[in-house]
Backbone as a printed PyTorch tensor [residue, N CA C, xyz], in Angstrom:
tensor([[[  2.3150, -49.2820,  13.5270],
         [  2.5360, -49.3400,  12.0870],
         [  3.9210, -49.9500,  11.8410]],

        [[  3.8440, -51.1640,  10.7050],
         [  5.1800, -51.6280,  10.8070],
         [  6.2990, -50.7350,   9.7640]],

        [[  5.9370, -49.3800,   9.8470],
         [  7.0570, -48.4670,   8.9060],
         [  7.3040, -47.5520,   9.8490]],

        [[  8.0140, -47.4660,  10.6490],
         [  8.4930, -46.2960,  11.4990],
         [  8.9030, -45.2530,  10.9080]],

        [[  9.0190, -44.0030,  11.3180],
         [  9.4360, -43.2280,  10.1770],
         [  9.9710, -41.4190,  11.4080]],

        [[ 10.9150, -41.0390,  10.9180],
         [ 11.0400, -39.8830,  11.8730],
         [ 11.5790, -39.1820,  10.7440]],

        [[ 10.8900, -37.4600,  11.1630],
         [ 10.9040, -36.3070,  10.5700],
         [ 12.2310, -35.5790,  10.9030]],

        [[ 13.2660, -35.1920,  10.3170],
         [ 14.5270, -34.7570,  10.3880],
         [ 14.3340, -33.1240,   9.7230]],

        [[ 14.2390, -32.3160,  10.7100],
         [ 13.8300, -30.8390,  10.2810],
         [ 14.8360, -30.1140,   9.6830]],

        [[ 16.0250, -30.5120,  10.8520],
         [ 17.4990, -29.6750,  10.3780],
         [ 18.1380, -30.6300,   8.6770]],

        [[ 17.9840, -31.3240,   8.7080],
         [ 18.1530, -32.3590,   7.3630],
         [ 17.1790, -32.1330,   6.3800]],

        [[ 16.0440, -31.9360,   6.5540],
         [ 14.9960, -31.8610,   5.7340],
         [ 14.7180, -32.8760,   5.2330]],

        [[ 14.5420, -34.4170,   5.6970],
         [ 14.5210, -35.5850,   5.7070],
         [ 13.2180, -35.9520,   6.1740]],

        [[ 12.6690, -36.6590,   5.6860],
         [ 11.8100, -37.7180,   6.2080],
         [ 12.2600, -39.9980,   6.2220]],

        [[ 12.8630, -39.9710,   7.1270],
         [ 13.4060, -41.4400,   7.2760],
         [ 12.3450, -42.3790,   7.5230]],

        [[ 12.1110, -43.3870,   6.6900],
         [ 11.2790, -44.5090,   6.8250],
         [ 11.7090, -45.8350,   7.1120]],

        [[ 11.6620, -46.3330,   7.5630],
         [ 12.1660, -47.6580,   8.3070],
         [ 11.1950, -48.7340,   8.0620]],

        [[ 11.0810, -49.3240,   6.9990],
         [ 10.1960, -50.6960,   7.8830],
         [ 10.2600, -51.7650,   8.5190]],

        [[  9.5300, -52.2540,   9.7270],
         [ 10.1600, -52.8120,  10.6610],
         [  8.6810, -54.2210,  10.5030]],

        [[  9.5350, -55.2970,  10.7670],
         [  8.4880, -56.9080,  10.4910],
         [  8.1180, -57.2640,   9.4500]],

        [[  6.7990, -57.4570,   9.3570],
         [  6.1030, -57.7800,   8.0320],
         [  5.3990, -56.6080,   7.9900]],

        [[  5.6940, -56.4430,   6.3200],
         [  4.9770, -55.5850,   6.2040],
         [  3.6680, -55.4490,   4.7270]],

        [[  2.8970, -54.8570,   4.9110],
         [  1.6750, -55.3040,   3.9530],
         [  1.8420, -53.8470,   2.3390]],

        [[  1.0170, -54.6500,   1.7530],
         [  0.7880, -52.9980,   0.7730],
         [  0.1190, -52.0180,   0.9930]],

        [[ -0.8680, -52.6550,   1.8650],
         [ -1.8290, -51.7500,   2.1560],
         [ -1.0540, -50.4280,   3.0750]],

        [[ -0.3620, -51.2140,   4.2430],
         [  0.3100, -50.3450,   5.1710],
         [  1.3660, -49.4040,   4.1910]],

        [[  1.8700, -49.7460,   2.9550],
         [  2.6650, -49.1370,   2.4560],
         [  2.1570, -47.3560,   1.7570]],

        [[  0.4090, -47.8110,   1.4930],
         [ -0.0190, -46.5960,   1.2890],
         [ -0.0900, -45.9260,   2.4190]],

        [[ -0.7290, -46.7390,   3.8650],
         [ -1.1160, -45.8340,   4.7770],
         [  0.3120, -45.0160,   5.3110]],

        [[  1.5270, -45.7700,   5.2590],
         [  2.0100, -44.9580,   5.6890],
         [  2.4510, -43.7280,   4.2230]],

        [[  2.2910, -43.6920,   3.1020],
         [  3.1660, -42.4220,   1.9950],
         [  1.8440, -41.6140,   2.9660]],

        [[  0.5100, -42.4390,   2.3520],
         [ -0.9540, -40.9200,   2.4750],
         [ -0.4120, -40.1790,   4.2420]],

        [[ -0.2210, -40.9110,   5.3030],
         [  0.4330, -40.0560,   6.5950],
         [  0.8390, -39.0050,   7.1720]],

        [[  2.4680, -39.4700,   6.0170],
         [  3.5560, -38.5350,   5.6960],
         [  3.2040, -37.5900,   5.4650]],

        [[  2.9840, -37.6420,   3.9500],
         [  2.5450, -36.8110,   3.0810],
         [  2.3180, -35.4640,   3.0160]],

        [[  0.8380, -35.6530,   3.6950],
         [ -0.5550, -34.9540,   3.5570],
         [  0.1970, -33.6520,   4.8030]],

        [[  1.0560, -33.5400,   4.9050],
         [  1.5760, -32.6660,   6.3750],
         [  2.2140, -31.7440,   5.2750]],

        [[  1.6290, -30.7290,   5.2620],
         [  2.2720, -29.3180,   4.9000],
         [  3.9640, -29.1460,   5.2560]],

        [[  4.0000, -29.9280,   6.9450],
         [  5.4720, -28.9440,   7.3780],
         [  6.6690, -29.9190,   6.7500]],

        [[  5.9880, -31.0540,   5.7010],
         [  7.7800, -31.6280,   5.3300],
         [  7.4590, -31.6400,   3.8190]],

        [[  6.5580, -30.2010,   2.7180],
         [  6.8390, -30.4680,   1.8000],
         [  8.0930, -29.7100,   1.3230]],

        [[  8.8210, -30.5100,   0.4920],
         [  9.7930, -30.4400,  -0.1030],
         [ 11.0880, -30.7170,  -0.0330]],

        [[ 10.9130, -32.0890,   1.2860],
         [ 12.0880, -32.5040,   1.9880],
         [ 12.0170, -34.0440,   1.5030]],

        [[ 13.2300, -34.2210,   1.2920],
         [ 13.7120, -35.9310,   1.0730],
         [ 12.7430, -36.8450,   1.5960]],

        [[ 13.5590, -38.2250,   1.4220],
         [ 12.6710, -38.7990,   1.8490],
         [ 13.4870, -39.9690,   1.3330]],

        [[ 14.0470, -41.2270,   2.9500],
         [ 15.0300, -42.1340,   2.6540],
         [ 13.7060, -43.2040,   3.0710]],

        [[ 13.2200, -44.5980,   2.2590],
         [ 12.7740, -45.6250,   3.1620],
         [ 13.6700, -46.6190,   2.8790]],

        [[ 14.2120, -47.6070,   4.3200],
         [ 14.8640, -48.4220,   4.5830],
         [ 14.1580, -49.3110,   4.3690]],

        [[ 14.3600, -50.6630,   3.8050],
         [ 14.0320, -51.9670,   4.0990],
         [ 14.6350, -52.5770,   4.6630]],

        [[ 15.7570, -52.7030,   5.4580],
         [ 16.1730, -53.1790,   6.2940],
         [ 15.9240, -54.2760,   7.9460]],

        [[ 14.8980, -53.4380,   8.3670],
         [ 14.2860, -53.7870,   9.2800],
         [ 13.2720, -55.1700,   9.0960]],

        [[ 12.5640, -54.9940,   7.9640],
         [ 11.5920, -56.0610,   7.4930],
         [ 12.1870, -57.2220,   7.5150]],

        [[ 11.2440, -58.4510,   7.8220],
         [ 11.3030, -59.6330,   7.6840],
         [ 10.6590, -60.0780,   6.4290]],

        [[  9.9350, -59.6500,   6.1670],
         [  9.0230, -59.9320,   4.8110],
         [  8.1470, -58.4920,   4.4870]],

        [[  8.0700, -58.8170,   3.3620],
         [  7.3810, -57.9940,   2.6130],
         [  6.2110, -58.5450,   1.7790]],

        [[  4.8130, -58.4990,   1.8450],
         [  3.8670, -58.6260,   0.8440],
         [  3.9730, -58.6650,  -0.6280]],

        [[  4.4330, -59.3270,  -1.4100],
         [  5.0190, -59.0440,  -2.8750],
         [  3.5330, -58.3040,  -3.2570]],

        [[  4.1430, -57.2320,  -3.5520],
         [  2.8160, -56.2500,  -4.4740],
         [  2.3680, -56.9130,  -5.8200]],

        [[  1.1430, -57.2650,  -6.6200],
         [  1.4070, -57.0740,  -7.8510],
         [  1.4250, -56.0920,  -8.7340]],

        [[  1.9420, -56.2510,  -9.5260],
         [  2.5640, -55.2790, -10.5530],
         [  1.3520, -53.8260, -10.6410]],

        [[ -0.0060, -54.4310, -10.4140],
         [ -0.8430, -53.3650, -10.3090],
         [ -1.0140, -52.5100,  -9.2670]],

        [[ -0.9000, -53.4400,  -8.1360],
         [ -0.9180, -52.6830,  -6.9460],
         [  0.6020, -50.8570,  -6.9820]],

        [[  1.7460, -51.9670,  -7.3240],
         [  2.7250, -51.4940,  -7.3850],
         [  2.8090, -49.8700,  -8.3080]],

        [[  2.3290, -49.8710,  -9.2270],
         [  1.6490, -48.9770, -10.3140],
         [  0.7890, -47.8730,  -9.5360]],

        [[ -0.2020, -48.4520,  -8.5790],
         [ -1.4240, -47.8920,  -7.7060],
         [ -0.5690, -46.9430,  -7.2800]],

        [[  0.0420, -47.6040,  -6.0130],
         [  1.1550, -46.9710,  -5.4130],
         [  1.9520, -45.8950,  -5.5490]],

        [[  2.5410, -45.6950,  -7.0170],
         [  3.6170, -45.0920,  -7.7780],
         [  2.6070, -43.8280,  -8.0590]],

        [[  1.6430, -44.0540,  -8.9600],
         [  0.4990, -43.0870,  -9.0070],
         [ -0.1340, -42.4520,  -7.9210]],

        [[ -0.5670, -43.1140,  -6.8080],
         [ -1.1040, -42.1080,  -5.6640],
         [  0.3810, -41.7810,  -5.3420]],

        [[  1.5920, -41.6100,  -4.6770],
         [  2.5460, -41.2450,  -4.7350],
         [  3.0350, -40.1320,  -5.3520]],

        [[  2.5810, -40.1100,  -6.8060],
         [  3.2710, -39.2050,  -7.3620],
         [  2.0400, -38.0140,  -7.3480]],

        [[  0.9970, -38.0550,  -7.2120],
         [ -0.1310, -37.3250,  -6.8330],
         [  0.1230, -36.3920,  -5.6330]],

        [[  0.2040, -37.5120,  -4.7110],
         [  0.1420, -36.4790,  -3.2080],
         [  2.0460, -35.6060,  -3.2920]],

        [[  3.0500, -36.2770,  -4.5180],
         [  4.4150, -35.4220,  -4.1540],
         [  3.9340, -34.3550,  -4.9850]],

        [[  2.3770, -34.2830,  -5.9530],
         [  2.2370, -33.3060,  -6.7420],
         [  1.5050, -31.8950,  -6.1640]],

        [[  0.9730, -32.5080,  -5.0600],
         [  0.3270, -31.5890,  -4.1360],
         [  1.2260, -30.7980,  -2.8910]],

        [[  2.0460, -32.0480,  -2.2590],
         [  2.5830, -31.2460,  -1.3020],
         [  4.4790, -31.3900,  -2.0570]],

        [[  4.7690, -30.5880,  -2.5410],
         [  5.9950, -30.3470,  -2.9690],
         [  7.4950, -31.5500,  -2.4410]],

        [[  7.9900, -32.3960,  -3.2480],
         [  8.7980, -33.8620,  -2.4960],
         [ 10.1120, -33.3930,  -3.2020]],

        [[ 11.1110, -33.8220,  -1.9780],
         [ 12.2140, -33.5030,  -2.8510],
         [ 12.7740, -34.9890,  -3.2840]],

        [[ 13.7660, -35.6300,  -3.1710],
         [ 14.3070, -36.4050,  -3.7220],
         [ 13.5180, -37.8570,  -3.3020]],

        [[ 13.4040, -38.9840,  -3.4280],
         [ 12.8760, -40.4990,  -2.7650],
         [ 14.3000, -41.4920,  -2.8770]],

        [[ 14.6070, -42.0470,  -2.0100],
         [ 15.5390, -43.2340,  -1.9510],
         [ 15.2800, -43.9700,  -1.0490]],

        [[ 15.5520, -45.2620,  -1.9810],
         [ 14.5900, -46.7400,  -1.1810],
         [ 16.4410, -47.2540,  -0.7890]],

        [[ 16.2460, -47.7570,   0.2840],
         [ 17.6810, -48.5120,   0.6860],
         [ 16.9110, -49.9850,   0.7680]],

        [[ 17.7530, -50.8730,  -0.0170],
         [ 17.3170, -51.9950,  -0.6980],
         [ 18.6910, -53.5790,  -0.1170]],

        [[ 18.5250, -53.9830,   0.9610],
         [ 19.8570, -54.8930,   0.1590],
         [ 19.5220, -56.1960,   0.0340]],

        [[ 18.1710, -56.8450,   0.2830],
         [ 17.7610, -57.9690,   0.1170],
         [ 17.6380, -57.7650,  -1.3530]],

        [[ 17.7790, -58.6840,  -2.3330],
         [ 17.3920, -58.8450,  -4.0630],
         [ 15.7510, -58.4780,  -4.1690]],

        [[ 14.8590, -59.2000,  -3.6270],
         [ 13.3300, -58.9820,  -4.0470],
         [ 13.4940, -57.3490,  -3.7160]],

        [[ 13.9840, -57.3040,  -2.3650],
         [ 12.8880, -55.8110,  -2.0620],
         [ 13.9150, -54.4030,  -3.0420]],

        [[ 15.0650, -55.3140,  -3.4740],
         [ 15.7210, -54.4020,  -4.7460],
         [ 14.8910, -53.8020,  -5.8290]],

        [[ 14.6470, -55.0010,  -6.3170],
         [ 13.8090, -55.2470,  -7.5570],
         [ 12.9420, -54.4400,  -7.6150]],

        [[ 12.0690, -54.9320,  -6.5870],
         [ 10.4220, -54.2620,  -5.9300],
         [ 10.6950, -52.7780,  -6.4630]],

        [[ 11.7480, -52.0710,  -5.2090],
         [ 12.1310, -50.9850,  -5.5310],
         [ 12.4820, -50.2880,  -6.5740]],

        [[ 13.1360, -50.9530,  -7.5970],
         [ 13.4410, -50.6390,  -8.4720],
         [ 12.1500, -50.3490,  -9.8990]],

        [[ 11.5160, -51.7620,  -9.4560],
         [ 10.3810, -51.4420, -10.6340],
         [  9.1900, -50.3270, -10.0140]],

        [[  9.5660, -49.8540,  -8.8760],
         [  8.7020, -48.5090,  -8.0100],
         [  9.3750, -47.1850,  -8.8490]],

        [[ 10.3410, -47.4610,  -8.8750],
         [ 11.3980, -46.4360,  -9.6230],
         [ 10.7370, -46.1730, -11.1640]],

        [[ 11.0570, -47.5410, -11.7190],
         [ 10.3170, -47.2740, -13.1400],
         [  8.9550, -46.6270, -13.4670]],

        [[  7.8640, -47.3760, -12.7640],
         [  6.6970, -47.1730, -12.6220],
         [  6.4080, -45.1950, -12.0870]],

        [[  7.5460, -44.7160, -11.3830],
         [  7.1920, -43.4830, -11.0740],
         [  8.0000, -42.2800, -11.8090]],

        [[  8.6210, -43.3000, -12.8550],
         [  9.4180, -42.3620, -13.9450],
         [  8.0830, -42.0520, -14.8530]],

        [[  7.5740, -42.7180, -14.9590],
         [  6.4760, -43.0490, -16.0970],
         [  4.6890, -41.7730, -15.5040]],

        [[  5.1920, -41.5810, -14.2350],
         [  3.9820, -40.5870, -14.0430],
         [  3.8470, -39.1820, -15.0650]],

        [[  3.1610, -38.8450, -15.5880],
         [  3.1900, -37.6910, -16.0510],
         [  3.5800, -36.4290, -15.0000]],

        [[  4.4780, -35.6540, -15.6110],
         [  4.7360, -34.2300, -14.8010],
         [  5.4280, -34.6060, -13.2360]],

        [[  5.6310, -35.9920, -13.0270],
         [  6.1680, -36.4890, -12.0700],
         [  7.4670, -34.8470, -11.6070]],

        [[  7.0280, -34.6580, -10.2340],
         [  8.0030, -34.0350,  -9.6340],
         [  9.0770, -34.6940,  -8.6170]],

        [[  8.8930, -35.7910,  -8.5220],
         [ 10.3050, -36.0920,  -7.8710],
         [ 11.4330, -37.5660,  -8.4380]],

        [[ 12.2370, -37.2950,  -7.8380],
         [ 13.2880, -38.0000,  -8.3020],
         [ 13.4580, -39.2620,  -7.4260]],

        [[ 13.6490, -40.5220,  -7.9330],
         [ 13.2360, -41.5000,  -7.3240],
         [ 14.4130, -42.1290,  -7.5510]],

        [[ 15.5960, -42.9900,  -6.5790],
         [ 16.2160, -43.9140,  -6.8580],
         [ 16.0790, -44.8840,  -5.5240]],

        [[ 17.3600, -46.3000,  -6.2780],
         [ 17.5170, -47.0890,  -5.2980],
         [ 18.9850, -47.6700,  -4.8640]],

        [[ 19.2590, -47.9630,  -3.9860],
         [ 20.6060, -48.0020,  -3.7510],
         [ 20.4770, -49.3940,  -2.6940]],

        [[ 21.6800, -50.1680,  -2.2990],
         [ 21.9880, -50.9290,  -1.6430],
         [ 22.5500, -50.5340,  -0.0220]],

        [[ 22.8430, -49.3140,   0.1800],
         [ 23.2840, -49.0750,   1.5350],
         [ 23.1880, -47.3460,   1.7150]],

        [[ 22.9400, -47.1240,   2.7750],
         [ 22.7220, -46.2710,   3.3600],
         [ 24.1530, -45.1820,   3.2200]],

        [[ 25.3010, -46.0810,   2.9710],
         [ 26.2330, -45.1330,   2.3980],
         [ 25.8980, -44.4770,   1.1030]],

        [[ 25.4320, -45.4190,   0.0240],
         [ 25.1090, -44.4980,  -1.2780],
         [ 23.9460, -43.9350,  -1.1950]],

        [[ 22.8580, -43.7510,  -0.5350],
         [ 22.1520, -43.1170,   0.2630],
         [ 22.6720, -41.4530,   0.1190]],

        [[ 23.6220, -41.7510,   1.5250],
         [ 24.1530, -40.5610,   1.8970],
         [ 24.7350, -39.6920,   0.6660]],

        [[ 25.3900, -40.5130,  -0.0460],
         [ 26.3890, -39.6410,  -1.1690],
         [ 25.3980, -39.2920,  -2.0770]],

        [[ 24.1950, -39.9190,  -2.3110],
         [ 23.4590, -39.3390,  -3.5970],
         [ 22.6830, -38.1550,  -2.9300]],

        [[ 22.3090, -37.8890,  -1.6800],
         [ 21.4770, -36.7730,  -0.7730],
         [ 22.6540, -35.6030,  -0.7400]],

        [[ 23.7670, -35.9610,  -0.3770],
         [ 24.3430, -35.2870,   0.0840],
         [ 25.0370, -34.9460,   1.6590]],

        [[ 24.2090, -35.3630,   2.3690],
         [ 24.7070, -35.6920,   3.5810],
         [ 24.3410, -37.2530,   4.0810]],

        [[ 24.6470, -37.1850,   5.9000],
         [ 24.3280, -38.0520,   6.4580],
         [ 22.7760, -39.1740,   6.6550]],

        [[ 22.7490, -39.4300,   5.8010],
         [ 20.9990, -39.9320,   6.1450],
         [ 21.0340, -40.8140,   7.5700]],

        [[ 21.9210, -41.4980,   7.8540],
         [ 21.6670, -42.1250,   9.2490],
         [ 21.7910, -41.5040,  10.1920]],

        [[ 22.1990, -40.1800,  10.3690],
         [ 21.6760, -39.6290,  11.1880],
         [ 19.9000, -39.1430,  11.4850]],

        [[ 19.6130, -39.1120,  10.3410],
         [ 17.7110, -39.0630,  10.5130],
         [ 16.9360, -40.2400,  10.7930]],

        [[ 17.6150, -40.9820,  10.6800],
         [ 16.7970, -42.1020,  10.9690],
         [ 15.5290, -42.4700,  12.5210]],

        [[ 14.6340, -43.4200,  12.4640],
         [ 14.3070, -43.4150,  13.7770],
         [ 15.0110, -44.4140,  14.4640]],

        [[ 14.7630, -44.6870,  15.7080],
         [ 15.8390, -44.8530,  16.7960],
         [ 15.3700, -46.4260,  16.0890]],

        [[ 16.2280, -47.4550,  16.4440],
         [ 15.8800, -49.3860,  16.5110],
         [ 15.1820, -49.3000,  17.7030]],

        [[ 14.3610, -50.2090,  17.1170],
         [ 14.0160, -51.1860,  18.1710],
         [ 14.9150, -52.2400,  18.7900]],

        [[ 14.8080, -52.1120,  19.9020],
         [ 15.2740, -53.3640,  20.5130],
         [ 14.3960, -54.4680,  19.9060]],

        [[ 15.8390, -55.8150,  19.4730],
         [ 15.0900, -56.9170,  19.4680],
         [ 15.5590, -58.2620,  20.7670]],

        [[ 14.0070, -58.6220,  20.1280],
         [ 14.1240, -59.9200,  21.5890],
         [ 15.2320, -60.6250,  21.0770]],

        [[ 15.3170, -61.2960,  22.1790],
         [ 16.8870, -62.1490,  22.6460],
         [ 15.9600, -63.4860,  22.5690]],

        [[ 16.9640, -64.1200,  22.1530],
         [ 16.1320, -65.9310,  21.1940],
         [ 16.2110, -66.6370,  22.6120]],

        [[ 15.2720, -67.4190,  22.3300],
         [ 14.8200, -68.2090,  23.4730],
         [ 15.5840, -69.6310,  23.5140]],

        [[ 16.2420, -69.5890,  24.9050],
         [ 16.7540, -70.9840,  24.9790],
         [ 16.3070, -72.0440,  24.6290]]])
């Protein structure tokens, strides 16, 4: 799955990483995943874009889809905060209109922002988020 993602128990974190290209579809498979696990409701929840090379531009409906099953399954299994770490402009945006779109859920229980680095990350959580993170991948070394 190109969203890596590791469960931070002592943090109460869930860290998402996406790593290559990545699709919309994969974007549900990985929230429905997460999710649906009893033992991380009510814990954070940082996804990085960082890692990605591209991203699938959602349309605006898909994006909506998303925000709605999202705010469904944080309505079932209890979510604490969401922060998208953003520093490319599109996958800002993206993020950002994910933000809007999940202000707009009815009875919405969680709090959704977006930030540019993993430092404002940290300061809006409260602690360290890079410490939850999952490990990098090694990348290949460019070919002569």
């Amino acid at each position: 799955m190109p969203i890596k993602y590791h469960i931070d128990r002592d943090r109460r974190i869930v860290f998402g990483r996406l790593v290559g290209k990545v699709t919309v579809q994969e974007m549900f498979d990985y929230s429905h995943e997460v999710w649906v696990r009893p033992e991380v409701a009510g814990f954070d929840e940082v996804v990085e874009t960082g890692g990605t090379n591209e991203i699938e531009t959602p349309t605006p409906a898909a994006l909506r889809t998303l925000a709605t099953r999202s705010a469904v399954l944080a309505a079932t299994v209890p979510r604490g905060r969401l922060v998208i770490v953003a520093r490319q402009q599109v996958q800002y945006g993206l993020g950002r209109m994910y933000e809007v779109y999940r202000g707009l859920e009815p009875g919405r229980t969680q709090e959704v922002a977006v930030f540019r680095t993993l430092a404002e990350a940290s300061a809006f959580l409260g602690t360290d988020v890079t410490a939850a993170a999952p490990p990098e991948e090694p990348r290949p070394e460019p070919a002569d």
